[in-house]
C-alpha positions in Angstrom: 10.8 15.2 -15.1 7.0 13.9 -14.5 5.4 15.9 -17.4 3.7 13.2 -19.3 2.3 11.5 -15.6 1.1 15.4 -14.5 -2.8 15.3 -13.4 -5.3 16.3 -15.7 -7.3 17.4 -13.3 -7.1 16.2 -9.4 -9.4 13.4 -9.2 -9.0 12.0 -12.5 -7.5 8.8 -11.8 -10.0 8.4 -8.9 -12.4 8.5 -11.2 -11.1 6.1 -13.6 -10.8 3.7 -11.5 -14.4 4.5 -10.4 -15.4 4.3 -13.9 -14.8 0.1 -13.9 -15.6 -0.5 -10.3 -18.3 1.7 -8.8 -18.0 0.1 -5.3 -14.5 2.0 -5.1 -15.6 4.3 -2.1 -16.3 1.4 0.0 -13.1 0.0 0.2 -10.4 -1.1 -2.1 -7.1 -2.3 -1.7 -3.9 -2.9 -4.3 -0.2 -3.8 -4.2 2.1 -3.3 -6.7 4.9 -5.9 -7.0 8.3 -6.0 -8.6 9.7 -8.7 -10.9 7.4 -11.6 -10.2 5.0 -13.5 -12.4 1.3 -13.2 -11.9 1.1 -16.9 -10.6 3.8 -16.5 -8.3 2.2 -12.5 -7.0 -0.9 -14.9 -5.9 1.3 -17.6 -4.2 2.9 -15.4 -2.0 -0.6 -13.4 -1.2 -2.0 -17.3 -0.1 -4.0 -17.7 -3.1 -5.8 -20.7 -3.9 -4.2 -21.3 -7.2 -6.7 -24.1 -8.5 -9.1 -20.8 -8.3 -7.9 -19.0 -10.8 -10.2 -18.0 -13.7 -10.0 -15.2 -16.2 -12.2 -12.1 -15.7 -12.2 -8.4 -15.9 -12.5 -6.0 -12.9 -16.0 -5.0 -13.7 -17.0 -8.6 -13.4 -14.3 -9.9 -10.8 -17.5 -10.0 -8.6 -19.5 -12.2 -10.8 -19.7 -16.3 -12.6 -19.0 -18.3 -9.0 -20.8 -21.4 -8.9 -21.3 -23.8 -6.8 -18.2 -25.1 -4.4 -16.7 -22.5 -6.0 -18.3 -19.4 -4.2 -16.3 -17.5 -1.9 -17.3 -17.8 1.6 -17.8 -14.6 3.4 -14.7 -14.4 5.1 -12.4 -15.0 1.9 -10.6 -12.6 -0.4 -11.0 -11.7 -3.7 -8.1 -10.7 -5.6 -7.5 -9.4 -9.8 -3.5 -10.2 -10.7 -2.3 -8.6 -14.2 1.0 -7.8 -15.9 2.2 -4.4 -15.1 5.0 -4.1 -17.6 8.5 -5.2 -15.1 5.7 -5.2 -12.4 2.6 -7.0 -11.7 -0.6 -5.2 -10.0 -3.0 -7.2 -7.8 -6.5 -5.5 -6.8 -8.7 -7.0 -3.8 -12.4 -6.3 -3.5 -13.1 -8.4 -0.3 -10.5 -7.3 3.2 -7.6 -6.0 2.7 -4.4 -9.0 2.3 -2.7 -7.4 -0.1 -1.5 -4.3 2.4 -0.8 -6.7 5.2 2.7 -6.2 6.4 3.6 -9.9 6.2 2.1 -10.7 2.8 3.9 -7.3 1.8 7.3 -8.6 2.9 7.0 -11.9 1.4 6.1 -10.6 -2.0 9.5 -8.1 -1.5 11.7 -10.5 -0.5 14.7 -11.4 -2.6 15.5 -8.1 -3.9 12.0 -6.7 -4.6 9.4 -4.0 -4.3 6.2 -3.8 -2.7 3.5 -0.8 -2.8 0.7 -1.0 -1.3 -2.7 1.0 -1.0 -6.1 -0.1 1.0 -9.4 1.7 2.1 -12.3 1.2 3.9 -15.5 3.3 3.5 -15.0 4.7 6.9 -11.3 5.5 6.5 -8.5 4.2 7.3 -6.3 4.9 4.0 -3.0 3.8 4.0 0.3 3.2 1.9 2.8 0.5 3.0 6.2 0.1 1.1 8.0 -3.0 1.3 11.9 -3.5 -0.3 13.4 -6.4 -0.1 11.2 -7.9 2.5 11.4 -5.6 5.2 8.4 -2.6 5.9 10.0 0.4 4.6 7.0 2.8 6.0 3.7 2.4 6.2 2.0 5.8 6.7 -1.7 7.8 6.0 -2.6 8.0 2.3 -1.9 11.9 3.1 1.2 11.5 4.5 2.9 9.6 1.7 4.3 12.6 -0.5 7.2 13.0 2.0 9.0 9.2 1.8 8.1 9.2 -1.5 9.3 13.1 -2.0 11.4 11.4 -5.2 8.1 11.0 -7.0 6.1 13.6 -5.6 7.5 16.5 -7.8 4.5 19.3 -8.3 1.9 17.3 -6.2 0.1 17.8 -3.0 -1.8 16.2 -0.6 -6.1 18.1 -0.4 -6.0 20.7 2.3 -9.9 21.7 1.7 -11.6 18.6 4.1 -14.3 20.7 4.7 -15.4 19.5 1.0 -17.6 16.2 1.1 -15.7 13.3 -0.5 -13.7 15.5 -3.2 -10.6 15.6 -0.9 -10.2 11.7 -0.4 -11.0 11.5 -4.2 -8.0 13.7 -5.2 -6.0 12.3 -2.0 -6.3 8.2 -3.9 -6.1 9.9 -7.5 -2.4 11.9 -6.0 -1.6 8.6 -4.3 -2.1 6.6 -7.7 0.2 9.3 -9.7 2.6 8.3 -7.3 2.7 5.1 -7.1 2.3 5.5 -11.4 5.5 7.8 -11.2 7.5 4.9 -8.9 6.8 1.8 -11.2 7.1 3.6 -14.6 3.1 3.1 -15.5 0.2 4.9 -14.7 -3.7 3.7 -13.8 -5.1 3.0 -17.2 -8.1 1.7 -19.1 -6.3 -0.6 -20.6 -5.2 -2.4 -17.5 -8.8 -1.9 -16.2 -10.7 -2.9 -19.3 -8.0 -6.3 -19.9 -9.0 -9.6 -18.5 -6.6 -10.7 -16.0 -6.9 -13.7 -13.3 -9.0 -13.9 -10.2 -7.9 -16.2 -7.4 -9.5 -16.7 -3.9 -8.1 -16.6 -0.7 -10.0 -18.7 1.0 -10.2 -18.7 4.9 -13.8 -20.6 5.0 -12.3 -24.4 4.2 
């Protein structure tokens, strides 16, 4: 059923991602959202809409100026097309896997995945249908409420291996999540320009 989403090899879409933003072990966070415009994905995450500029995810960091810097406490978040869905990436904390962001961008008959990390841990997976939490579980733990798109994939067991198993535990989550919204992590989404907002907390 999943043939042309199989893994090449267990860490590859780890290391895609990886491949555009190198800072990827320190933390990262996503949410996939169903049916809603890019504009209206950063409304509901609080996004300062008057931020908005065009960039890629290699340079999502770079080309503030001025008033327009983010403060240290604010978030900063990439929002692209993902064919009926729409992907949003955050460098900077974690709002896009907070459980009331996750319900608001659900509500009204949508879906919501979500996926965050911090460089110490902490990996999770939060599900949101039509605003309400589904589950919100360990990265490792996902394959089970999500059984339906799990077909011939596990979870590392080797954790004696120094970063490889959280590498292949994000790169099984990703083929997941790929299986659940009909697209998987590409370089095409990666490489595309697609619009940065804030979220500012600072002013």
């Amino acid at each position: 059923m999943f043939d042309r989403m199989a893994m090449p090899y267990p860490t590859h879409l780890y290391d895609l991602l990886e491949s555009r933003w190198e800072n990827v072990a320190d933390g990262f966070a996503a949410v996939w959202v169903e049916g809603l415009t890019v504009e209206e994905t950063a409304r509901r995450l609080g996004a300062d809409l008057g931020s908005a500029t065009t960039v890629s995810l290699e340079n999502i960091g770079l080309g503030f100026e001025g008033d327009e810097t983010p403060g240290d406490e604010d978030g900063i978040i990439l929002v692209g097309p993902w064919d009926a869905w729409t992907l949003a990436v955050q460098i900077r904390w974690m709002d896009v896997t907070e459980e009331p962001r996750l319900s608001e961008l659900s509500r009204d008959g949508g879906r919501a995945i979500a996926i965050g990390w911090h460089g110490d841990g902490a990996h999770r997976v939060e599900y949101a249908i039509d605003g309400r939490l589904t589950f919100s579980a360990p990265l490792e733990e996902m394959l089970e409420p999500l059984h339906e798109y799990a077909e011939g994939l596990r979870m590392p067991t080797d954790w004696d291996v120094v970063g490889a198993p959280t590498e292949e535990m994000i790169a099984t989550a990703l083929t997941v999540i790929g299986r659940l919204t009909g697209r998987e992590l590409d370089e095409e989404w990666l490489e595309t320009p697609h619009v940065r907002y804030l979220i500012r907390r600072t002013r």
